[in-house]
C-alpha positions in Angstrom: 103.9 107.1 156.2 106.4 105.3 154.2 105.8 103.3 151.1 105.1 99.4 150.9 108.1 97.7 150.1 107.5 96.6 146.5 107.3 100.3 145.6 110.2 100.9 147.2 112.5 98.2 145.5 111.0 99.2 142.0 111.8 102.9 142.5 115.7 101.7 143.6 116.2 99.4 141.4 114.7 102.0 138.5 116.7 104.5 140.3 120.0 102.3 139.0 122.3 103.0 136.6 121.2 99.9 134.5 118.0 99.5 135.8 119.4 96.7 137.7 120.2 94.9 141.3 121.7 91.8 142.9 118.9 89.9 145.3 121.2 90.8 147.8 121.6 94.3 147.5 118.1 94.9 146.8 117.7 92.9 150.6 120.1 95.0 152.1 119.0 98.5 150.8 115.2 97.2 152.0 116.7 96.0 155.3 114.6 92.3 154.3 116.3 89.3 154.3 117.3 87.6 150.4 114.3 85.3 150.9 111.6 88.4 150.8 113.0 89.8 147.6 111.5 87.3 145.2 107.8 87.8 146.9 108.3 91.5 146.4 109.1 91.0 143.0 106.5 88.8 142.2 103.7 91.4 143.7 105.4 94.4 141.3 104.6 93.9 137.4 107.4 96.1 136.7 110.2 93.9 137.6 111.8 90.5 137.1 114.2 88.2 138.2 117.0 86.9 136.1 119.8 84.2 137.6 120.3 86.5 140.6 119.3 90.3 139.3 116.1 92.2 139.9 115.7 94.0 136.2 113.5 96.8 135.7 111.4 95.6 132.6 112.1 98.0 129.6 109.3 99.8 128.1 108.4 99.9 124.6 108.4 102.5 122.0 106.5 100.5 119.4 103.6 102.3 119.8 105.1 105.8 119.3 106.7 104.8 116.2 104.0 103.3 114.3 102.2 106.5 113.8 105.5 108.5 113.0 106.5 106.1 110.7 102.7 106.7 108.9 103.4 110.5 109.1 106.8 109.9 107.7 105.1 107.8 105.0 102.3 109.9 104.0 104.5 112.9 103.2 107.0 111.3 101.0 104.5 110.1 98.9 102.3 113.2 98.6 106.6 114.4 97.9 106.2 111.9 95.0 102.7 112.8 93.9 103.6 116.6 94.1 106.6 116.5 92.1 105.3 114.3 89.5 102.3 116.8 88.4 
C-alpha cells in the first residue's frame, strides 16, 4: 500500500536540504505531470508555493520560548530579591 501522493511530496520536499523543490522536480520524483503539483499542494497544509518552488512551511518556536523566557524571568528577579535582603 503506498502513500497518497500529497504525503509523498511533503515527506520529499521536507526530506530536502532546504526544505525546498522546483514544480518540476517535485513532478518528476512523483512521476505526475507539473500541472498535478499545485492540486497536491493545495490539499497538504504543510506546504506552499512560491514563483515556481514548493516550500515546506517553517514551524514556530514562539510557543516554547514564551514560557522559558518567564522561567528565565522569574529567577533573576527572585536573584534580585535574594541579594537585596
Amino acid at each position: 500500500m503506498s502513500l497518497p501522493k500529497h504525503v509523498e511530496l511533503s515527506q520529499a520536499v521536507k526530506a530536502c536540504k532546504h526544505q525546498a523543490m522546483t514544480i518540476e522536480d517535485a513532478a518528476t520524483y512523483l512521476r505526475v505531470p507539473d500541472y498535478v503539483v499545485p492540486m497536491l499542494v493545495r490539499k497538504n497544509d504543510d506546504l506552499v508555493i512560491e514563483g515556481n518552488v514548493v516550500l515546506a512551511k517553517r514551524e514556530s518556536n514562539a510557543l516554547v520560548l514564551i514560557p522559558i523566557l518567564v522561567f528565565v524571568g522569574i529567577i533573576l528577579i527572585a536573584g534580585l530579591i535574594g541579594g537585596i535582603g
